[in-house]
ZANUNU-516279 format. One record per residue: residue in one letter; x, y, z of N, C-alpha, C, O, CB in turn; residue number from 1. Coordinates in steps of 0.1 Angstrom, whole numbers, plus 5000, padded with zeros to 4 digits. Atoms other than C-alpha are relative to their C-alpha. Glycine has a CB too. Layout:
// residues N
REC   residu    n_X    n_Y    n_Z   ca_X   ca_Y   ca_Z    c_X    c_Y    c_Z    o_X    o_Y    o_Z   cb_X   cb_Y   cb_Z   num
REC        A      X      Y      Z      X      Y      Z      X      Y      Z      X      Y      Z      X      Y      Z   NUM
...
//
This chain:
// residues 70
REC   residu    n_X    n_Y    n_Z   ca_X   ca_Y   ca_Z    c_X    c_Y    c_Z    o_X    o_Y    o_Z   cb_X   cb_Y   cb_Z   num
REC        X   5003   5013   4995   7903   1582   2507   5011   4995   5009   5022   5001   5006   4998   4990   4988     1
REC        X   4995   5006   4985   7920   1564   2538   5009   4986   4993   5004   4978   4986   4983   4993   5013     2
REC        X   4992   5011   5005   7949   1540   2530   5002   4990   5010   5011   4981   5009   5012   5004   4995     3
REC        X   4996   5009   4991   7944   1522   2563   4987   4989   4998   4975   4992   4995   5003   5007   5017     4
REC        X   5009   5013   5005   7928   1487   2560   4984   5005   5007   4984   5012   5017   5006   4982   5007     5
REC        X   5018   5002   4997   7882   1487   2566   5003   4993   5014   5009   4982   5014   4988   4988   4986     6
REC        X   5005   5011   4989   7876   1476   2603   4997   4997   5003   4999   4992   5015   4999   4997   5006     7
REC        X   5006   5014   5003   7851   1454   2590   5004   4989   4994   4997   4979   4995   4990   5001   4994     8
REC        X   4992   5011   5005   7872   1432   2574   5009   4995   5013   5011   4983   5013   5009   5004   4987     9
REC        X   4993   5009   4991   7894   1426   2606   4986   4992   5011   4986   4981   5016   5012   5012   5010    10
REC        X   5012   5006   4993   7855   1423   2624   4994   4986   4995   4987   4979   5002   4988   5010   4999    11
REC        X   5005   5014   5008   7848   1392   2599   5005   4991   5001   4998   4981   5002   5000   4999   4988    12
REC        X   4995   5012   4998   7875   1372   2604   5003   5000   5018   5012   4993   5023   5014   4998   4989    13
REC        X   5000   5004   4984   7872   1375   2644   5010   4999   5005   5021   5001   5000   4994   4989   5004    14
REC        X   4988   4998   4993   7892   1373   2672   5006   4980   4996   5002   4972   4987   4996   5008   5022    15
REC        X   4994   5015   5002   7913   1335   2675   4995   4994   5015   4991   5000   5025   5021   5000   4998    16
REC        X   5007   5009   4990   7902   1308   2697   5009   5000   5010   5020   4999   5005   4997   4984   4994    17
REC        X   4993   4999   4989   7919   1310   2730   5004   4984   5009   5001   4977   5018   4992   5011   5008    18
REC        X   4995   5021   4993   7935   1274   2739   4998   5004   5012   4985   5006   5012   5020   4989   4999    19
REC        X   5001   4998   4986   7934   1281   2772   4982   4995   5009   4979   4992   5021   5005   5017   5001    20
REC        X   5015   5004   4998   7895   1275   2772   5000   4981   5000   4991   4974   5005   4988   5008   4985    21
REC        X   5002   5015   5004   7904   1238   2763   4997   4994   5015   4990   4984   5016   5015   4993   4991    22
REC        X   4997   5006   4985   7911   1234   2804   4985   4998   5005   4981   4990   5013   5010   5011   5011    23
REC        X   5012   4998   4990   7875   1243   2813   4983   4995   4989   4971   4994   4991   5000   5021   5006    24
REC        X   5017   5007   5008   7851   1228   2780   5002   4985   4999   5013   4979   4999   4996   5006   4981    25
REC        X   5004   5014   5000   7837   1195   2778   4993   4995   4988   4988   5005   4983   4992   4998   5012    26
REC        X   5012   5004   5005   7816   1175   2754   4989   5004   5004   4990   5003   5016   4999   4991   5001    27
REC        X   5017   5002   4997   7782   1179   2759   4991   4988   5002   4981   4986   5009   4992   5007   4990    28
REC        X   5006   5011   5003   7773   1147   2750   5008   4988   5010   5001   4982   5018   5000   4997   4982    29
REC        X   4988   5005   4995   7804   1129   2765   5000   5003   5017   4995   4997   5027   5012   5007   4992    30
REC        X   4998   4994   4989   7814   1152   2793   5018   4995   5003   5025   4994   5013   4988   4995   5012    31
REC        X   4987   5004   4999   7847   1142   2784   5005   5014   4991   4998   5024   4987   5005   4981   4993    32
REC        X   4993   4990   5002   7875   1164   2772   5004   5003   4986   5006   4994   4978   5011   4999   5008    33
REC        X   5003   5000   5018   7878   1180   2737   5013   5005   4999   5019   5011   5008   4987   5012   4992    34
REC        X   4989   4994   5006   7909   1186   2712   4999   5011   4993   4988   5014   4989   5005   4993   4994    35
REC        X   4998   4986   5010   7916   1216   2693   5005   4996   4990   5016   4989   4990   5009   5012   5004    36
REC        X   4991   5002   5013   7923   1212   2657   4997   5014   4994   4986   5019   4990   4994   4986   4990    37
REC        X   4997   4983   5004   7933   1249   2646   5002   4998   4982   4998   5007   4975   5020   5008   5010    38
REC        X   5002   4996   5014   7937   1241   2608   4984   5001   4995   4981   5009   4986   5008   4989   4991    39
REC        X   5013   5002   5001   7896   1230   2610   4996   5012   5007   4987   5017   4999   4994   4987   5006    40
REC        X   5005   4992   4990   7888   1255   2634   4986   4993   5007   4974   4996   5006   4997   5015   4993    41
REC        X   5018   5005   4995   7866   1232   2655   5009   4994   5013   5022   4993   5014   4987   4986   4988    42
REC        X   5001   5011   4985   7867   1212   2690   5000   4986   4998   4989   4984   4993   4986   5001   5008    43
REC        X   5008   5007   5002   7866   1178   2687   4997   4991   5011   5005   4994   5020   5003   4996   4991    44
REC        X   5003   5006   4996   7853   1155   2705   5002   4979   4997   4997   4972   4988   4990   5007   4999    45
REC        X   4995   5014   5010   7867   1117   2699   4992   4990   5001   4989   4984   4991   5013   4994   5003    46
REC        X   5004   5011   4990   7849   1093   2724   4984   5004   4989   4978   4995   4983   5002   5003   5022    47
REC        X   5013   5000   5006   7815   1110   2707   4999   5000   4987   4988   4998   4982   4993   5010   5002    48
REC        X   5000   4996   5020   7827   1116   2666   4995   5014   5000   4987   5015   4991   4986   4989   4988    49
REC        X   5004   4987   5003   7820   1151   2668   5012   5013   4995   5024   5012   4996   4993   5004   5015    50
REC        X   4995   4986   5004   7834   1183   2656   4995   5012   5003   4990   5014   4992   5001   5000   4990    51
REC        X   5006   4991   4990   7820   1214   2676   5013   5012   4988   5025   5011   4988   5003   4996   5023    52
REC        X   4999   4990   5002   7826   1246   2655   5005   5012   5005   5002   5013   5017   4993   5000   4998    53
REC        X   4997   4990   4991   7840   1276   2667   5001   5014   4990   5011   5015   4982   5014   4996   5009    54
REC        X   5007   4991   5004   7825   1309   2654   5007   5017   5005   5001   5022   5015   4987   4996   5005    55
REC        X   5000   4984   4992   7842   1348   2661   5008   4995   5011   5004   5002   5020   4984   5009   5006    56
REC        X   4994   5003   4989   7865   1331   2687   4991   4993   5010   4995   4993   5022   5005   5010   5004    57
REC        X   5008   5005   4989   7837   1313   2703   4995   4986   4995   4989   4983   4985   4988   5011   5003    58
REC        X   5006   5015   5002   7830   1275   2706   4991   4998   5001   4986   4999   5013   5003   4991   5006    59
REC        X   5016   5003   4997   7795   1264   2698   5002   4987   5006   5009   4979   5000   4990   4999   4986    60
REC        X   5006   5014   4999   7786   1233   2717   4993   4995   5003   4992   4990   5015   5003   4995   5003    61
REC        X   5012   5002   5001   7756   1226   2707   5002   4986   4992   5008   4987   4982   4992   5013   4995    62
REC        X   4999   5013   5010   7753   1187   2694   4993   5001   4985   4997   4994   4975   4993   4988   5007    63
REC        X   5002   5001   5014   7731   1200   2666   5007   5008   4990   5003   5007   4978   4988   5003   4999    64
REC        X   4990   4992   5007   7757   1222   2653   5009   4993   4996   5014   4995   4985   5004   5009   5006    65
REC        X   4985   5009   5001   7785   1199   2655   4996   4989   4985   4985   4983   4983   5003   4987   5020    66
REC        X   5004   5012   5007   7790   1176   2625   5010   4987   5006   5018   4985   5016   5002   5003   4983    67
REC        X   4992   5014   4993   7804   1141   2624   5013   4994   4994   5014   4990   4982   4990   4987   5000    68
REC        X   4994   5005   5005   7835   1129   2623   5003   4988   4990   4995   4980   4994   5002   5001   5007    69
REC        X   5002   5006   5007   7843   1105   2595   5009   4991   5008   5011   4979   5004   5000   5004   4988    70
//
Protein backbone atom coordinates (compact mmCIF):
# COMPACT_ATOMS: atom_id res chain seq x y z
CA UNK A 1 0.00 0.00 0.00
CA UNK A 2 1.12 3.69 -1.00
CA UNK A 3 2.03 6.00 1.91
CA UNK A 4 1.44 9.07 -0.24
CA UNK A 5 -1.79 10.93 0.54
CA UNK A 6 -5.41 9.74 -2.09
CA UNK A 7 -5.60 12.50 -4.89
CA UNK A 8 -9.18 12.59 -4.19
CA UNK A 9 -8.98 14.04 -1.07
CA UNK A 10 -6.77 16.99 -2.38
CA UNK A 11 -9.70 16.97 -5.51
CA UNK A 12 -12.45 17.64 -2.64
CA UNK A 13 -11.24 20.36 -0.99
CA UNK A 14 -10.40 22.23 -4.43
CA UNK A 15 -8.20 24.67 -5.66
CA UNK A 16 -8.43 28.41 -3.43
CA UNK A 17 -10.37 31.33 -4.62
CA UNK A 18 -8.05 33.59 -6.52
CA UNK A 19 -8.53 37.36 -5.14
CA UNK A 20 -7.44 38.71 -8.04
CA UNK A 21 -10.95 37.79 -9.71
CA UNK A 22 -12.38 40.34 -7.11
CA UNK A 23 -11.09 43.21 -9.89
CA UNK A 24 -13.38 41.88 -12.64
CA UNK A 25 -16.83 40.35 -10.60
CA UNK A 26 -19.75 42.26 -9.86
CA UNK A 27 -23.08 41.68 -8.19
CA UNK A 28 -25.57 40.53 -10.36
CA UNK A 29 -28.24 42.14 -8.77
CA UNK A 30 -26.33 45.43 -7.87
CA UNK A 31 -23.57 45.57 -10.47
CA UNK A 32 -21.63 46.99 -7.80
CA UNK A 33 -18.41 45.52 -6.38
CA UNK A 34 -18.15 42.43 -4.08
CA UNK A 35 -15.91 41.60 -0.91
CA UNK A 36 -14.19 38.51 -0.14
CA UNK A 37 -14.66 37.05 3.13
CA UNK A 38 -12.06 33.96 3.11
CA UNK A 39 -13.04 32.55 6.60
CA UNK A 40 -16.94 32.12 4.93
CA UNK A 41 -15.72 31.28 1.68
CA UNK A 42 -18.20 33.50 -0.16
CA UNK A 43 -18.44 36.98 -2.06
CA UNK A 44 -20.36 39.37 -0.61
CA UNK A 45 -22.29 41.71 -1.75
CA UNK A 46 -23.29 44.64 0.81
CA UNK A 47 -25.50 47.28 -1.07
CA UNK A 48 -27.74 43.86 -1.98
CA UNK A 49 -27.39 41.58 1.64
CA UNK A 50 -26.05 38.79 -0.26
CA UNK A 51 -23.48 36.22 0.15
CA UNK A 52 -22.47 34.50 -3.29
CA UNK A 53 -20.78 31.07 -2.52
CA UNK A 54 -17.78 29.95 -3.98
CA UNK A 55 -17.46 26.24 -4.95
CA UNK A 56 -13.85 24.27 -6.14
CA UNK A 57 -12.39 27.78 -6.49
CA UNK A 58 -15.20 29.09 -8.43
CA UNK A 59 -17.77 31.94 -7.52
CA UNK A 60 -21.32 31.11 -8.07
CA UNK A 61 -23.27 34.20 -8.84
CA UNK A 62 -26.30 33.21 -9.24
CA UNK A 63 -28.94 35.25 -6.80
CA UNK A 64 -30.72 31.99 -6.19
CA UNK A 65 -27.77 30.51 -4.76
CA UNK A 66 -26.62 33.31 -2.70
CA UNK A 67 -28.07 33.48 0.83
CA UNK A 68 -28.85 36.56 2.89
CA UNK A 69 -26.97 38.44 4.87
CA UNK A 70 -28.27 38.95 8.39
Amino acid sequence: MSTQDDPEDDAAVGPEFDRRMLEALICPQTHERLSYDAAAGELLSKSAGLAFPIRAGIPILLVSEARTLD
